[in-house]
N, C-alpha and C positions, 0 to 999 in steps of 0.2 A: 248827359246833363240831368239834373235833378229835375222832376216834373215842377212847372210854375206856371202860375194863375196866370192872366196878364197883368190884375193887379199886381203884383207882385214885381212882373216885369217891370211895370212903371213906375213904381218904389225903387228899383233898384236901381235903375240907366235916368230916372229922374227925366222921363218923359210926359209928352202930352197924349193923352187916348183922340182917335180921329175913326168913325165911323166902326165903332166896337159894334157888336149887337148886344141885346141886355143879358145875354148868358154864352161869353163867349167861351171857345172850348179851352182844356188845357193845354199850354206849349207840353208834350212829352216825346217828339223826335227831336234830332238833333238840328243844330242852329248851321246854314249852308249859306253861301253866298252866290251860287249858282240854283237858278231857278229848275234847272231837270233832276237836281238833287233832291227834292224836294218828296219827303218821306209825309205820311199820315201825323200831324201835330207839329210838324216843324217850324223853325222859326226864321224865316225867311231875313237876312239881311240885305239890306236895298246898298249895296257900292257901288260907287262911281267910278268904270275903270276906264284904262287908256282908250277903250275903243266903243264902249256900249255902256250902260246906264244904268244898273240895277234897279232903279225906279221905273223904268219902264215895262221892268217884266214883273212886278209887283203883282198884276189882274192872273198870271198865270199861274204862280206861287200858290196863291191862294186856291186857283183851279185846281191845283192837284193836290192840295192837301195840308196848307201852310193854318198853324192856325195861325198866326200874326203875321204882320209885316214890322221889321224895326227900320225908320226911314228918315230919312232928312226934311220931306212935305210928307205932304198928304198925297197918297196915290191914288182915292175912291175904294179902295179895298179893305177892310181891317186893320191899322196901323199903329203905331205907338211913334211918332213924331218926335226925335230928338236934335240938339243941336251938331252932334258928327257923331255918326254912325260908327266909326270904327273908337271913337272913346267910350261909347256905349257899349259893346263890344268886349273892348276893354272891361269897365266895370262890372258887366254880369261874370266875366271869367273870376276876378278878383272873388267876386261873391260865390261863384261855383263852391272857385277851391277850399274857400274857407269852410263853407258846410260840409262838404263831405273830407275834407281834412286825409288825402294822400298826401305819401312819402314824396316828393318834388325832389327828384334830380334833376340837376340842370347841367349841361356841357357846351362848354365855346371854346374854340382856338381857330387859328388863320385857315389850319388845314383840318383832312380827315372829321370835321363835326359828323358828318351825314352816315358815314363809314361807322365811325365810333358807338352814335346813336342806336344804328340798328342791331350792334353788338351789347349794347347796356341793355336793349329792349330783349332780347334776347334771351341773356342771362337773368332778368329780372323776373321774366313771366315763367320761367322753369320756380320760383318762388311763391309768385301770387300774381292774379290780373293786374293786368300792364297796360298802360295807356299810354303812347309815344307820340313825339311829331312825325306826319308823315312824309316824306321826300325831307325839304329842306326849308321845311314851313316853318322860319325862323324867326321872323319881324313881327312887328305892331299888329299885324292881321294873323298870321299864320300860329302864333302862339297863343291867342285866346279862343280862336277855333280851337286849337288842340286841349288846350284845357277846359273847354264845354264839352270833352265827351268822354269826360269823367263822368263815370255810374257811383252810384254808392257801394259798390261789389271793389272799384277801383282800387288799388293796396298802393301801386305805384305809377307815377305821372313823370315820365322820360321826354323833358326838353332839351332842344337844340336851340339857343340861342346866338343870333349873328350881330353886327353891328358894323353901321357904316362910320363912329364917330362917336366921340366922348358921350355919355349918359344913356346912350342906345340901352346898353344893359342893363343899367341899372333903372333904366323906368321899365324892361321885363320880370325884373326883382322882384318889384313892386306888386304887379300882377300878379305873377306868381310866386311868391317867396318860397326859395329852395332849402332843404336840409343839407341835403348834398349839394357838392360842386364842383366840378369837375374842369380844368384849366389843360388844353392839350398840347396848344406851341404856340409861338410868338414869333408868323413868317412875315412873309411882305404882300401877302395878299391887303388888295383897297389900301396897299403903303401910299399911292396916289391921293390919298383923302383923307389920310392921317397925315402923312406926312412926314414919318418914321416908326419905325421900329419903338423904340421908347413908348409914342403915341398910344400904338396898338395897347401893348402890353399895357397903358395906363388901363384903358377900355376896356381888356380884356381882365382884366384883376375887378374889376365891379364888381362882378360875380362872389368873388371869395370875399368882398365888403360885405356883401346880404348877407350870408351866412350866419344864423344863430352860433353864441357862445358856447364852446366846447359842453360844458356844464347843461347844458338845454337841447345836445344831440348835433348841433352841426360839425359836419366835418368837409376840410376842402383835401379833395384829389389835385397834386400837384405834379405835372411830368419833372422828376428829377434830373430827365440829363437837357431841357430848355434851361439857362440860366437865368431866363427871364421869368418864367416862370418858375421857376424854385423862389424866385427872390419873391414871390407873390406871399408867402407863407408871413412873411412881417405885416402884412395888410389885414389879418382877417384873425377873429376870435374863435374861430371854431376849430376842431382839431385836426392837425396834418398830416396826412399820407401822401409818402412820391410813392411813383411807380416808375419805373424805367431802368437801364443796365446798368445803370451806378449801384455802386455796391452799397451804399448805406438804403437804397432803396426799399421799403418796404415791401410792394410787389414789384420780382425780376424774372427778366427774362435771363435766360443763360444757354450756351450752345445752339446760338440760332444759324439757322441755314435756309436755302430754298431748295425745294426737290426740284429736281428736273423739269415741274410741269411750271414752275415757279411759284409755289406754295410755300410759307412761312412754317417753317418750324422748328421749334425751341422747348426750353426745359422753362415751365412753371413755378416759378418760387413764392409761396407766402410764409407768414408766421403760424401760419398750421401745417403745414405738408407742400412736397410738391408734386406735379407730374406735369407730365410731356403733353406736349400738343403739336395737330399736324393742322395747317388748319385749309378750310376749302376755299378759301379766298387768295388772292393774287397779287405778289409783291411784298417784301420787305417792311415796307411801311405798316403794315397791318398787326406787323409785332405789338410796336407802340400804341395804337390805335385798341388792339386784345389786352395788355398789360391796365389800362385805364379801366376796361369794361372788369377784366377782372378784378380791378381796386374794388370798384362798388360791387362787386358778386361779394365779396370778402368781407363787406361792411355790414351786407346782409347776410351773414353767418354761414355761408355754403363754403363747402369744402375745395382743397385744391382738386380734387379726382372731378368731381363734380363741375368745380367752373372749367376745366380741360376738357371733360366730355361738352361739352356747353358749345364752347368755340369752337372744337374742332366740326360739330355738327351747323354753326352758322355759316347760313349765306348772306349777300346782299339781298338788302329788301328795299331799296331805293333803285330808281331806273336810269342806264347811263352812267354807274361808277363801276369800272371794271367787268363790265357785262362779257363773259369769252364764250363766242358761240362756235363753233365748228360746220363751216359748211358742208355739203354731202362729199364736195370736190377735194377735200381735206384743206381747204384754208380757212385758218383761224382770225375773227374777227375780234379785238376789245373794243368794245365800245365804254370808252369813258368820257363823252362829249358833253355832262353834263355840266363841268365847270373848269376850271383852270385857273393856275395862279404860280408863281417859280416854284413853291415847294412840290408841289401837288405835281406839277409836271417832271420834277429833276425823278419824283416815286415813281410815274407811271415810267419814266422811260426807262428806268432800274428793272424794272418789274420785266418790259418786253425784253431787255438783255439776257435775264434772265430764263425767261419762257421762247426764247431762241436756242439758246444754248443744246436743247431737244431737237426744234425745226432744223435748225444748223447742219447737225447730224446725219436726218435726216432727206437732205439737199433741200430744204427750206431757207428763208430769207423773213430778214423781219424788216416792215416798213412804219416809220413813222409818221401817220398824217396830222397836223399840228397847224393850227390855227392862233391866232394873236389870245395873248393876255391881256386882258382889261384894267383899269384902273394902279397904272403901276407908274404915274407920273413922271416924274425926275428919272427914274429907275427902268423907263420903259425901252430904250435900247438899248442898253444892257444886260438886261434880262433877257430879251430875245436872242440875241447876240451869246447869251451865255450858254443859253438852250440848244440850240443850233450847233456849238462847240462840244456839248456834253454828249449830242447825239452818234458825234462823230467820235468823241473817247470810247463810249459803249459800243462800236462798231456795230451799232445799226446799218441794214444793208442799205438802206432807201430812204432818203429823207423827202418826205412832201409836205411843201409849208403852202400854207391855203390861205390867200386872202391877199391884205394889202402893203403897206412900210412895213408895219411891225412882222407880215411872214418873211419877204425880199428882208428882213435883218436875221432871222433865223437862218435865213438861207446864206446867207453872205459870211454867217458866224461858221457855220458849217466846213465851207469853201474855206474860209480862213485857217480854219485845224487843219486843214489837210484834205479833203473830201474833193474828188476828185470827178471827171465826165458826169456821169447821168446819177450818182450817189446819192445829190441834194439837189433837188430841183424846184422852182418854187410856180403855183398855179395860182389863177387868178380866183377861182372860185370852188365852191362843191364841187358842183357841174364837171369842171375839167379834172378835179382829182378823180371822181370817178369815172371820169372817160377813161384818165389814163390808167388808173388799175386795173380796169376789168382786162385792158391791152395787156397787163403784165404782169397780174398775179397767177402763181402755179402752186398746184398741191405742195403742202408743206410748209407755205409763207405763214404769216402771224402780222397782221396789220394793225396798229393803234391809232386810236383816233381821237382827240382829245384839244378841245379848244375851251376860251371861256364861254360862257351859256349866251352871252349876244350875239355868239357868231353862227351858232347854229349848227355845228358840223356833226350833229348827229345822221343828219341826212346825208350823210357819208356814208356812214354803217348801215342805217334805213337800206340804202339802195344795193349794198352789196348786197344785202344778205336778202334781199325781196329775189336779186336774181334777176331784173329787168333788161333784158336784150338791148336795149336802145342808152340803158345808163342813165337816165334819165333823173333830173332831182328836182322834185316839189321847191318852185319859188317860193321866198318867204320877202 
């Protein structure tokens, strides 16, 4: 963030000052909402969360080094009192970006945002300093943090924006108005809360509304093989590029395959050159996900050799999406429990079919541990049920559905295809899938583990891989 007075603060977020001294320092660390965060000059925001009270730890903030508090009362400490902390928030991000004036990518679709993100960050910073969202810091909060730590050195500001509902994005717009824009798919993730498909895609097209007029530099990235999103390109003034295997595509992939270990790789096409890439990430999906990040490498004039060396060298930088770790005992763990939703799941379980195909061989087994989808309304046993049925096409060896209706329906979809004795079994809890693994994995298996983020089932993979004798899984 740009250094600021507190004057300035209170100009800006159009606050009341409450216990300033008469020469208070300047804000110049970054603005944190966790009080242990709390750098020399920072700027302490006071929220109100599910379990504790950001105004409470206001005396501490300042203990270690805050120069302000931004807050809802007054806390006794140096404060700037306004009427909600996260529109004030809001508003100084607003004001960031406009002074120091980065290039503003922004990206949303149902699936792959988080995945995507870290691959635009990627290829952008091989260009000039990059400032991205970090994990899947999407919303009302997690976007104006990210856009307060924009420096003046910043060249370009890579957003992930999410949405639970019509205007979600477009009041992110607002905040930050992007050049770029970036549209990935249109699944049925939060279909529960829209309400359809259509919905989504209305939500999701917000994005390519902001967009400056072609003539003034904006341009929207549209996935050419979503029909929902292709059709986006009638909504917006700025100029459009698909990316994906349709052949009028602008950026294509071509001759994709997975190797053995289940790695994406394909032939690179732009309107300057192409080349191959192999890439170090996991599953099929990541084609589509590399063809995006490479639109906007493109738009910033880097070469095809260039954005192929780019990709083939990115990892994940977000925690819990595709993480493959190898135990010493040679079983391979994916941890992908950070989130879930049908598309995102029908990829991962693509992905392990895949990275079986190896274990297979060599007398391995691939199990799937699966936990419920969230917010999938109308659509919610059928989807489970669909999931369940897909596991047993991809001849997964082991199906483990964790939890409660919605697992006993993954499992029952399973059973239904054909799945037969101990193949699909369903547990009540963590707890009990890791009991029953540790009983039954052997060198060579490949386990995935992958639920929506309320269910928690990271503590799945947590506990394989800590190795704990007793199996044991931290209560939540």
């Amino acid at each position: 963030m740009i250094p600021l007075s507190v004057a300035e603060l209170i100009h800006v977020v159009r606050g009341e000052p409450h216990d300033i001294p008469e020469s208070p320092p300047l804000i110049t660390g970054p603005v944190v909402i966790d009080s242990r965060l709390v750098e020399p000059g920072s700027l302490f925001a006071a929220l109100p969360g599910e379990r504790v009270d950001g105004h409470d730890f206001a005396a501490a903030a300042v203990a270690a080094g805050a120069a302000v508090v931004l807050a809802a009362r007054p806390v006794g400490v140096p404060a700037v009192v306004v009427d909600d902390v996260v529109v004030a928030l809001s508003e100084l991000a607003r004001h960031t970006v406009r002074v120091l004036d980065p290039t503003v990518v922004a990206l949303t679709g149902s699936a792959g945002k988080t995945s995507t993100k870290d691959l635009v960050a990627q290829v952008l910073e091989r260009v000039g300093p990059t400032v991205f969202t970090p994990g899947s810091f999407n919303n009302e909060i997690g976007l104006p943090l990210t856009a307060l730590r924009t420096e003046e050195a910043t060249r370009y500001l890579v957003l992930e924006m999410g949405a639970r509902g019509i205007g979600h994005i477009r009041h992110l717009t607002e905040l930050t108005p992007p050049r770029v824009g970036l549209v990935l798919n249109v699944g049925t993730a939060h279909i529960g809360e829209f309400g359809g498909r259509e919905a989504i895609a209305q939500a999701k097209g917000e994005l390519v509304e902001a967009l400056p007029p072609a003539a003034e530099g904006g341009v929207a990235i549209l996935n050419a093989d979503d029909p929902l999103v292709r059709a986006m390109a009638a909504r917006t003034r700025a100029r459009t590029v698909f990316f994906g295997e349709s052949e009028d595509a602008t950026i294509r992939a071509e001759h994709i395959r997975l190797t053995p270990q289940g790695r994406p790789s394909f032939r690179l096409t732009t309107p300057t050159g192409y080349a191959d890439v192999t890439m170090r990430l996991y599953g099929e999906h990541h084609v589509s996900n590399a063809l995006a990040a490479a639109a906007v490498a493109h738009e910033v004039g880097m070469s095809a050799e260039a954005i192929a060396e780019t990709l083939a060298a990115a990892g994940p930088l977000s925690k819990w999406r595709m993480e493959v770790t190898e135990r010493a005992d040679g079983v391979t763990i994916v941890n992908d429990a950070y989130n879930a939703n049908p598309d995102s799941m029908r990829a991962a379980l693509r992905a392990l079919a895949a990275m079986g195909e190896t274990a297979k061989a060599d007398g391995g087994r691939t199990w799937a541990v699966l936990g419920p989808m969230a917010e999938l309304g109308d659509e919610t046993f059928a989807e489970h049920d669909a999931v369940g049925r897909l596991a047993v096409r991809l001849n997964v060896n082991k199906l483990v559905s964790v939890g409660g209706q919605e697992a006993a329906w993954m499992d029952m979809g399973a059973k239904n295809e054909g799945s037969w004795g101990e193949e699909s079994v369903h547990v009540s809890d963590a707890r009990a899938a890791v009991e029953l693994l540790r009983g039954e994995l052997r060198p060579g298996d490949v386990v995935l583990v992958k639920a929506s983020r309320s269910v928690g089932l990271e503590q799945v993979a947590d506990a394989l891989l800590a190795g704990d004798a007793d199996g044991e899984v931290a209560a939540r």
